[in-house]
C-alpha positions as CSV (number, residue, x, y, z in Angstrom):
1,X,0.0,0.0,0.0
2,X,1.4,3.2,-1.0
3,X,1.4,6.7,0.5
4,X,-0.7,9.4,-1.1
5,X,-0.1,13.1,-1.7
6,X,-3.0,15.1,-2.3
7,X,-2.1,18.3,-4.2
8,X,-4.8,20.9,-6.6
9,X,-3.9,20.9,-9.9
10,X,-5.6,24.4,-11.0
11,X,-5.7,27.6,-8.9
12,X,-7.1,25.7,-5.4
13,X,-10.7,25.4,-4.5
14,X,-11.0,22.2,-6.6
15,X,-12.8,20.9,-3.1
16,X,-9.3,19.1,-1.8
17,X,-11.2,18.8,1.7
18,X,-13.6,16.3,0.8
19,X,-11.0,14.0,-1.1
20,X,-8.8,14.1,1.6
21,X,-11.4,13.5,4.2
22,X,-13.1,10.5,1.9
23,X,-9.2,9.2,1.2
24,X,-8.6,9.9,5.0
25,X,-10.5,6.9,6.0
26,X,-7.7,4.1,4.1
27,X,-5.1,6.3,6.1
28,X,-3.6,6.4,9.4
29,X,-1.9,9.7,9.3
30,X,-2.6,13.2,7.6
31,X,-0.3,15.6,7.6
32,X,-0.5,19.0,6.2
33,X,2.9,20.3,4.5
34,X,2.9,23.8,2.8
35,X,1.0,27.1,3.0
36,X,-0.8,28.9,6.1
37,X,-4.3,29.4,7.4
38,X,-5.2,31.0,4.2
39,X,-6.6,27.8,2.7
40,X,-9.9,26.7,2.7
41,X,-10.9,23.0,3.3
42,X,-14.7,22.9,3.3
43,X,-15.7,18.9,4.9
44,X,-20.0,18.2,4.7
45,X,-19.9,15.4,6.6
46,X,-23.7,13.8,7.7
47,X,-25.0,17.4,6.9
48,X,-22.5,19.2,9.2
49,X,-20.5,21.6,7.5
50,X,-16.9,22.0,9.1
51,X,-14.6,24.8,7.6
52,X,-10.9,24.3,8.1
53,X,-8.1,26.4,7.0
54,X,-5.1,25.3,8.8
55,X,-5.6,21.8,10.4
56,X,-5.5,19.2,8.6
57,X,-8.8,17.3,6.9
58,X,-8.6,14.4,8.4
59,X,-9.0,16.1,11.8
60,X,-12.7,15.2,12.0
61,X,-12.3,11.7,11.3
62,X,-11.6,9.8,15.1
63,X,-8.8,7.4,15.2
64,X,-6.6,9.3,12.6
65,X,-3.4,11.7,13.6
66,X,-3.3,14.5,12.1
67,X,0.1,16.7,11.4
68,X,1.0,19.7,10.5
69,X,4.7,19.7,9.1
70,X,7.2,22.0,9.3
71,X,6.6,23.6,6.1
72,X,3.6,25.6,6.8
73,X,3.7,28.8,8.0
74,X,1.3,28.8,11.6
75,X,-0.5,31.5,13.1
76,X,-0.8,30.5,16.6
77,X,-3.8,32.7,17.4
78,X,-5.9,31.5,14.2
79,X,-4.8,27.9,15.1
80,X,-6.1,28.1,18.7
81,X,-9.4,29.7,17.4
82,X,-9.7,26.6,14.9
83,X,-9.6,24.4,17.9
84,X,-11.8,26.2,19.7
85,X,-14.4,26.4,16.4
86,X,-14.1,22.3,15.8
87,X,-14.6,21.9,19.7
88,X,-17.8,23.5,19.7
89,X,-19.0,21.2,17.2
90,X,-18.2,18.3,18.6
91,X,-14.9,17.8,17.3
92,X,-12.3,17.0,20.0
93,X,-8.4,18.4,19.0
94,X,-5.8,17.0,21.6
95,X,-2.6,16.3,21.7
96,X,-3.7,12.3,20.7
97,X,-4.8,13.5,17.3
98,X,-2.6,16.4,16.4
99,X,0.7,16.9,16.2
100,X,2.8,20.5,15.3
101,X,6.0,20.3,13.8
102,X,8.2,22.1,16.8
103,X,10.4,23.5,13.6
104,X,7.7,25.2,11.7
105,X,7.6,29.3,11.3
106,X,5.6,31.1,13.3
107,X,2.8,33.7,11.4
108,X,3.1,36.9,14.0
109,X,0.6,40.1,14.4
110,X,3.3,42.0,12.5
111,X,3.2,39.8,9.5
112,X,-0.5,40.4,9.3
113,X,-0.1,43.8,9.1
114,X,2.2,44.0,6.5
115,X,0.6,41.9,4.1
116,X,-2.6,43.7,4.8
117,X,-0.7,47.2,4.4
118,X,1.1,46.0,0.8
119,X,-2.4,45.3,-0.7
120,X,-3.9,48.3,0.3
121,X,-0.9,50.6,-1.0
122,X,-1.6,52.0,-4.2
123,X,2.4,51.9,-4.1
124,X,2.6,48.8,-6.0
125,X,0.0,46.3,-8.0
126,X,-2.0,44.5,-5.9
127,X,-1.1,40.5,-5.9
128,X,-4.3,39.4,-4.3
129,X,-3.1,37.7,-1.2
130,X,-5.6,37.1,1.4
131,X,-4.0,39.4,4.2
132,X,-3.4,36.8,6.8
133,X,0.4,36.9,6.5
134,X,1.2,33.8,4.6
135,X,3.7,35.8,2.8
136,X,5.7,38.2,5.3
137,X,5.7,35.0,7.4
138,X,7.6,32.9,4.6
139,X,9.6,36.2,4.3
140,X,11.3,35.8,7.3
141,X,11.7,32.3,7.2
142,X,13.9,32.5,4.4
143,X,15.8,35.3,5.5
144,X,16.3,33.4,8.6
145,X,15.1,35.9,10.9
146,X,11.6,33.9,11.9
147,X,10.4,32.9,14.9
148,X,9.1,29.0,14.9
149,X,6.9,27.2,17.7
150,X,10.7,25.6,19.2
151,X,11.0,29.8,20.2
152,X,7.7,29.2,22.5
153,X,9.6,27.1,24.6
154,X,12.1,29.0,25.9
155,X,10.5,33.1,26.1
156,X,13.3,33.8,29.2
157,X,15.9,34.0,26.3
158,X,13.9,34.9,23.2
159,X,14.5,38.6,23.4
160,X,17.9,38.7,21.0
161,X,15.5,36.5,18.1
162,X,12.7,39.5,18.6
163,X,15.1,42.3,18.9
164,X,16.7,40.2,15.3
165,X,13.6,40.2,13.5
166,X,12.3,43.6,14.7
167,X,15.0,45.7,13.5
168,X,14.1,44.5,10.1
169,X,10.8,45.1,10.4
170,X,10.8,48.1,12.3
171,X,13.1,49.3,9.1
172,X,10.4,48.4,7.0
173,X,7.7,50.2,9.2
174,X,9.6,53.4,9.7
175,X,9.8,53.4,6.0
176,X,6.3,53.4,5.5
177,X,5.1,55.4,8.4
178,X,3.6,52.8,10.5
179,X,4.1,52.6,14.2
180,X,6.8,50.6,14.8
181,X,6.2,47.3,17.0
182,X,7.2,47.3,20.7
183,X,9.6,44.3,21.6
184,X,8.0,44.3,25.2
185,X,3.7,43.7,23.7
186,X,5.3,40.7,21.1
187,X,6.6,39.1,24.1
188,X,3.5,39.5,26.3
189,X,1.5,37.8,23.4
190,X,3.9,34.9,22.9
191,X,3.9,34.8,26.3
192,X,-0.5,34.4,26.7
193,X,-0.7,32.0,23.4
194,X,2.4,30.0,24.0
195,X,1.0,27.3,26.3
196,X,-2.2,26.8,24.2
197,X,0.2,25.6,21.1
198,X,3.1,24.0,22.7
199,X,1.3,21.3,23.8
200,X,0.9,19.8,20.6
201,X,4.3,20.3,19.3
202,X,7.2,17.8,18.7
203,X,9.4,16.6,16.1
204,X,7.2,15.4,13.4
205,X,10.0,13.6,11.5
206,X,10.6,11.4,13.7
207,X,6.9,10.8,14.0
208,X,6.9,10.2,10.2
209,X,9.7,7.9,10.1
210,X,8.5,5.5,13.1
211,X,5.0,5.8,10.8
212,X,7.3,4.5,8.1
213,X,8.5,1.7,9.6
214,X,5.4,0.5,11.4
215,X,4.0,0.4,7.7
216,X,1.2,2.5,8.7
217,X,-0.2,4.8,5.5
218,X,-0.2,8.5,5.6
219,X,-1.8,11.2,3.3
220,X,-0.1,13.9,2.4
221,X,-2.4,17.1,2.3
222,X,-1.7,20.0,-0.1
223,X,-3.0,23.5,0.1
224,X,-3.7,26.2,-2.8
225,X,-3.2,24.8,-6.0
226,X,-0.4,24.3,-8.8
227,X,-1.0,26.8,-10.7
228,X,-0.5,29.0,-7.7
229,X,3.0,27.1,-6.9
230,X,5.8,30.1,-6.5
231,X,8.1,28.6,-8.9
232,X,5.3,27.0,-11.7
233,X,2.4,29.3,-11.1
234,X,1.1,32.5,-12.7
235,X,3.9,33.9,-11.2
236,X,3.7,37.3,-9.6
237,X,0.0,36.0,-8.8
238,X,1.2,33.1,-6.7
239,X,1.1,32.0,-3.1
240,X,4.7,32.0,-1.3
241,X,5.6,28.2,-1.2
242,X,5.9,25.6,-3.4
243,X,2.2,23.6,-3.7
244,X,3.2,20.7,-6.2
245,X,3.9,17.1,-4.8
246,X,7.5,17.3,-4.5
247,X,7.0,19.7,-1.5
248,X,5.1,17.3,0.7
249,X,8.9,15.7,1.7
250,X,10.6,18.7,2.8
251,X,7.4,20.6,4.4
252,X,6.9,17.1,6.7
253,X,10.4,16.0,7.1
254,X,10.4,12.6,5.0
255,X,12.4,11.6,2.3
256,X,10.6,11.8,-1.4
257,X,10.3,7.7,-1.6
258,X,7.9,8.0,1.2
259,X,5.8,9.8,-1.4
260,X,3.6,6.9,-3.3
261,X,0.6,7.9,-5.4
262,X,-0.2,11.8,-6.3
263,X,-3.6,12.8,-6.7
264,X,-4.6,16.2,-8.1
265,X,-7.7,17.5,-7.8
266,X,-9.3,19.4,-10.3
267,X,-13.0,20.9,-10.7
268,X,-14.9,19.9,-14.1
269,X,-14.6,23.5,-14.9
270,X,-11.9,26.0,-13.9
271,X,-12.0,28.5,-11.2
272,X,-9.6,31.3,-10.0
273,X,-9.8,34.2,-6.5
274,X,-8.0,37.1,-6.5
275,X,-6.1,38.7,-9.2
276,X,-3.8,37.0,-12.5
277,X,-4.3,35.6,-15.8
278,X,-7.3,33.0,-16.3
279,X,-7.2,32.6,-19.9
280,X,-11.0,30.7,-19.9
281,X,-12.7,33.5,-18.0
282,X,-16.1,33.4,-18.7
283,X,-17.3,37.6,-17.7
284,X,-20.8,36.7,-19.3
285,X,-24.2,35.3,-18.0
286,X,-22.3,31.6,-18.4
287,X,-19.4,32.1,-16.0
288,X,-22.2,34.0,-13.6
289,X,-24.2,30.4,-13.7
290,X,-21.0,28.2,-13.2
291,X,-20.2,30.5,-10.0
292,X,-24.3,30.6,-8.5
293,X,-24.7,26.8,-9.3
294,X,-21.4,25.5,-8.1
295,X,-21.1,28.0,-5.0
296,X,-18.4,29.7,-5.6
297,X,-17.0,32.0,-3.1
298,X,-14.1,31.4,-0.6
299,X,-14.2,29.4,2.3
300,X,-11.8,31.6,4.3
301,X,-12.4,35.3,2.3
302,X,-16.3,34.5,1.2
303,X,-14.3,36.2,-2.1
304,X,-16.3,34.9,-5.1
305,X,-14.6,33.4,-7.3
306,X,-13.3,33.6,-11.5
307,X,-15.2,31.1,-13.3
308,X,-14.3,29.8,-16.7
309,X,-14.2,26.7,-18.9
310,X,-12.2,23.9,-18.2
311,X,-8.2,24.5,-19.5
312,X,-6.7,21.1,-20.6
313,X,-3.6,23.0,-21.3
314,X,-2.9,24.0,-17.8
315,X,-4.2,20.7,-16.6
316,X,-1.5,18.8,-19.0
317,X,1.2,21.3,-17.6
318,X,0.4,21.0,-13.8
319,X,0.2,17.0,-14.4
320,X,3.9,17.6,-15.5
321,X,5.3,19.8,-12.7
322,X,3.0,18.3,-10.0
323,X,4.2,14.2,-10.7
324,X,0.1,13.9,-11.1
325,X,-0.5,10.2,-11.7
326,X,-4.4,10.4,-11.0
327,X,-7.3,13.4,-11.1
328,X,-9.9,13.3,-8.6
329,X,-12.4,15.7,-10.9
330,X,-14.7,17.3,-8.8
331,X,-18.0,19.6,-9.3
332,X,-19.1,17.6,-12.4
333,X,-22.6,18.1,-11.6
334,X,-22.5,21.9,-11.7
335,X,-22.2,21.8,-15.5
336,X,-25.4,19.9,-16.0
337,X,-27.8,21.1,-17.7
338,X,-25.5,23.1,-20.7
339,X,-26.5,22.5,-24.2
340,X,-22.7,22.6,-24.7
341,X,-19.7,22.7,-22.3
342,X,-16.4,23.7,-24.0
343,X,-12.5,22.7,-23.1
344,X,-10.0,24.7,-24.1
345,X,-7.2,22.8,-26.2
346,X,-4.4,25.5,-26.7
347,X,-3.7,29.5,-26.9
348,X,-3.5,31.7,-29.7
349,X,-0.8,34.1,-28.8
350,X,-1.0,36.5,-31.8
351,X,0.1,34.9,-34.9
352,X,1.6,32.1,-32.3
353,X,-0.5,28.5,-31.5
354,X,0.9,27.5,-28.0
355,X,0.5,24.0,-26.4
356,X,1.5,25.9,-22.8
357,X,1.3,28.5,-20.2
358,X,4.0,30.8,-20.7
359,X,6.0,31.5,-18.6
360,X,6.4,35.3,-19.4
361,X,3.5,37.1,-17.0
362,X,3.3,39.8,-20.3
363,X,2.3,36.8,-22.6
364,X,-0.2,35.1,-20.2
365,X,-2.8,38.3,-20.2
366,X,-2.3,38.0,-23.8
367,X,-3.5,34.3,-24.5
368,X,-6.6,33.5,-26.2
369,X,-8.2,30.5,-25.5
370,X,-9.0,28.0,-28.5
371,X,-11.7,25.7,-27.7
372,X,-12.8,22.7,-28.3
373,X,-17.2,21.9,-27.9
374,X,-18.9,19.3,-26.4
375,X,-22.7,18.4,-26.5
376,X,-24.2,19.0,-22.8
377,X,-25.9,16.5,-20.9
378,X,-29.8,17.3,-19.5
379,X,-29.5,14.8,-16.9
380,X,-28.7,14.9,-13.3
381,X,-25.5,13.5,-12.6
382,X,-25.5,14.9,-8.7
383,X,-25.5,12.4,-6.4
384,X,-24.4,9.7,-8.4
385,X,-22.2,6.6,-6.8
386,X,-21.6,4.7,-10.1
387,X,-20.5,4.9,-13.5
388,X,-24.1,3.3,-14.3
389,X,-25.9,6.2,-12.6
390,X,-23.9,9.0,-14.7
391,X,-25.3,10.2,-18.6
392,X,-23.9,9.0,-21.4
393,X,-22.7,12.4,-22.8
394,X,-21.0,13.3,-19.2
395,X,-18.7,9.9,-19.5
396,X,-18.0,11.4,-22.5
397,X,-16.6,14.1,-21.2
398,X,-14.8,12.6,-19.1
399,X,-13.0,10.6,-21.5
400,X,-12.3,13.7,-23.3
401,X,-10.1,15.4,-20.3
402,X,-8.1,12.2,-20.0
403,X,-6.9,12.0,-23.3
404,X,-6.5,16.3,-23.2
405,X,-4.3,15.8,-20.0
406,X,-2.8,12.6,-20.4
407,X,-4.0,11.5,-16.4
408,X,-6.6,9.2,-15.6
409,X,-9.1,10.4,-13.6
410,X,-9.0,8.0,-10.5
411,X,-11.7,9.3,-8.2
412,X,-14.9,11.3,-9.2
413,X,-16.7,13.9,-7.0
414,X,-21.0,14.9,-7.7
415,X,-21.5,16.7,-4.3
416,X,-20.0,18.1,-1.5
417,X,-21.2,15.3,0.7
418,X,-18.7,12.4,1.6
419,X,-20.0,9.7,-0.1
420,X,-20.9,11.1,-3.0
421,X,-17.9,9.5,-4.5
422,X,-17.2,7.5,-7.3
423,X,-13.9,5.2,-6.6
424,X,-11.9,4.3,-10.3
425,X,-8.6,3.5,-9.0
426,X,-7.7,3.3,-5.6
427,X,-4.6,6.0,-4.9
428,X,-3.3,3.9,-2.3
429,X,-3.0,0.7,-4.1
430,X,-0.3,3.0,-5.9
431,X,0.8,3.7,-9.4
C-alpha cells in the first residue's frame, strides 16, 4: 500500500477537503505540508459543515493523527481559534490527534499587518493575497530571521531572536510610516498564546519515520493549488511556497520515496480568486451560472470566485510539474444542464499556436483560449455513486479530459457530501 499526496492541480478550491477527508479513512496519518491558514478546506460530513483552514482534513475523522509539518507557516492565534471552532461542534483536538511540527515558522501580528498594508498601497500592484500573513511569514523564514513554535519554549531567552527580527521590520515600518512594534507587547502575546500551542508540538520527522516503519499509511495534504506554486504558477500572482507534490517531503520531514501515489484534484470547470491571468474567464451570464450553481465563493475570504471553462492546457502542464499520476475531478454536476460545455485545447498568442502557459506574466494576459465543444448532458449527474448512474454524454466528457491531460481520472466527486464519491482507481494501491 502506498502513501498518497494530495495536491490541486488548478488555482485551489477544486474541493481538496472532501477527497482528503473520503481518502482519509484508508489512512492512518494526515499531515499538512505547505502554506498557512489561508486555505480553505470545506468537509460536509452527515449534513454538518466544518470549515478548516489550517488543520488538517482528516481532523474530524476519530482514530486518525493529524500533522501539520514543518513547512507551513502557523498563526498560533488562528490555530487556537480553529480548535476552539471544531470543539464547539463536537470535534475534540488534543494532543492524541494532532501533532505540530516544533520547527515550523511562526505567522506573528506583525506579519498580518504588513501583508494587509502592501495590498492596500496604491504603491505597488496588488497580488491578491488574502492578508493573513502567509507571505511576510515565509519572508522571514527564508531570510532566517523567523520565529518557529521551538521559540515558545524558551520566552526567558527569546528577546535577542525579537530584537533580530524587529529591526528588520521596524526598518520596513519606519519606511512606511507605520508605528513601529514594541519588543516588550510581542513578548507579552507569545507569552499568553504559547502554552495553548506548545502542547501539541514535537518533532514530526521522527513521528513520520516510526509511521514509516510500522507500515502504517499516511496522506499527504496540499493546500492552494499548482498553478499557484511560487516557482510554476502564474507567477507574480502566486502564493509564497511551493504547492506541487514534490514539497510534501521537505514541508513534513520525509524523504521523497515516502511519497507513493499523487492525486490532483481538479474541478470539471476552472475557477480562479484574487487577481492574475485565467485565460477561460467566462465575464458573461455563463461564468455568472458556473459560479451561483457551483457556489463559488471562498471558504476563508467569502471572495467569489473567476469562473471559466475547463483549460486542458494547464491541466496537462500542472500533471507535468505536480508528478500527477491520477485526477480526482470534482463539481461535475454543476455543469449539468449546458447545451454545450467547451475545453480549451491550446492559446492563440497573436500569430503564435501555443501548447503551454508561458512563462512570461506579459504573454499570459495575452493568450486566447482555443476551444474545443462538447454536446451538454440534460440529466442529473448529482448524487451519483456509479459509473451506471452518470449520462452517457457526461462519461463522454470525461474521456475527453483524460486523453486532453494525459492522467486518468482515479476518483470522481458529484456533491459536497462524503459519499458522494465515485472510486476508479484506488490512490493507495499506488501507481
Amino acid at each position: 500500500m502506498a502513501n498518497v499526496a494530495v495536491i490541486g492541480a488548478q488555482w485551489g478550491d477544486e474541493g481538496k477537503g472532501k477527497i482528503v477527508d473520503w481518502l482519509s479513512a484508508r489512512a492512518d496519518v494526515v499531515v499538512r505540508f505547505q502554506g498557512g491558514h489561508n486555505a480553505g478546506h470545506t468537509l460536509v460530513i452527515d449534513g454538518v459543515t466544518y470549515k478548516l483552514s489550517l488543520l488538517p482534513s482528516g481532523v474530524v475523522r476519530p482514530g486518525k493523527l493529524g500533522i501539520i509539518g514543518n513547512g507551513v507557516v502557523i498563526d498560533p492565534w488562528a490555530l487556537v481559534e480553529e480548535i476552539d471552532r471544531l470543539k464547539s461542534q463536537g470535534v475534540k483536538v488534543t494532543p492524541d490527534n494532532l501533532m505540530i511540527a516544533e520547527n515550523a515558522a511562526l505567522i506573528l501580528p506583525l506579519h498580518r499587518e504588513l501583508d494587509r498594508f502592501r495590498e492596500s498601497s496604491n504603491r505597488v500592484a496588488r497580488i491578491g493575497t488574502t492578508g493573513r500573513g502567509i507571505g511576510p511569514a515565509y519572508e522571514d523564514k527564508v531570510g532566517r530571521r523567523a520565529l518557529r513554535v521551538i521559540d515558545l519554549k524558551n520566552l526567558d531567552s527569546i528577546g535577542p531572536k525579537i530584537d533580530r527580527l524587529l529591526a528588520h521590520h521596524n526598518a520596513l515600518r519606519r519606511g512606511s510610516g507605520i508605528e513601529e512594534v514594541d519588543a516588550a507587547a510581542l513578548l507579552r502575546e507569545l507569552t499568553e498564546i504559547a502554552p495553548k500551542v506548545l502542547c501539541y508540538a514535537g518533532p514530526v520527522w521522527r513521528k513520520l519515520e516510526q509511521v514509516r516503519l510500522e507500515g502504517r499509511r499516511v496522506l499527504f495534504e496540499g493546500a492552494q493549488g499548482a498553478l499557484l506554486d511560487v516557482d510554476h504558477g502564474t507567477y507574480p500572482f502566486v502564493t509564497s511556497s511551493n504547492t506541487v507534490a514534490g514539497e510534501a517531503a521537505p514541508g513534513s520531514g520525509c524523504g521523497p520515496r515516502d511519497i507513493g501515489f499523487v492525486l490532483g484534484i481538479a474541478k470539471a470547470y476552472t475557477t480562479r480568486v484574487g487577481e492574475g491571468p485565467f485565460p477561460t474567464e467566462l465575464n458573461d451570464e455563463t461564468g455568472e451560472r458556473i459560479g451561483r450553481t457551483g457556489a463559488e465563493f471562498g471558504t476563508v475570504t467569502g471572495r467569489k470566485r473567476r469562473c471559466g471553462w475547463f483549460d486542458a492546457v494547464l491541466l496537462r502542464q500542472t500533471a507535468a510539474t505536480g508528478g500527477i499520476d491520477g485526477i480526482a475531478l470534482t463539481k461535475l454536476d454543476v455543469l449539468d444542464g449546458f447545451d454545450h460545455v467547451q475545453i480549451c485545447v491550446g492559446y492563440r498568442l497573436g500569430d503564435r499556436m501555443l501548447d503551454h502557459l508561458p512563462a512570461d506574466a506579459h504573454d499570459q494576459v495575452r493568450l486566447e483560449p482555443v476551444y474545443e465543444t462538447m454536446q451538454g448532458w440534460s440529466e442529473s449527474t448529482r448524487g451519483a455513486r456509479s459509473w451506471a448512474q452518470l449520462p452517457a454524454l457526461a462519461i463522454k466528457y470525461i474521456r475527453r479530459v483524460e486523453e486532453l491531460i494525459a492522467v486518468p481520472v482515479a476518483l470522481l466527486s458529484t456533491s459536497p457530501e462524503r459519499d458522494d464519491t465515485i472510486l476508479v482507481r484506488d490512490p493507495f494501491m499506488g501507481r
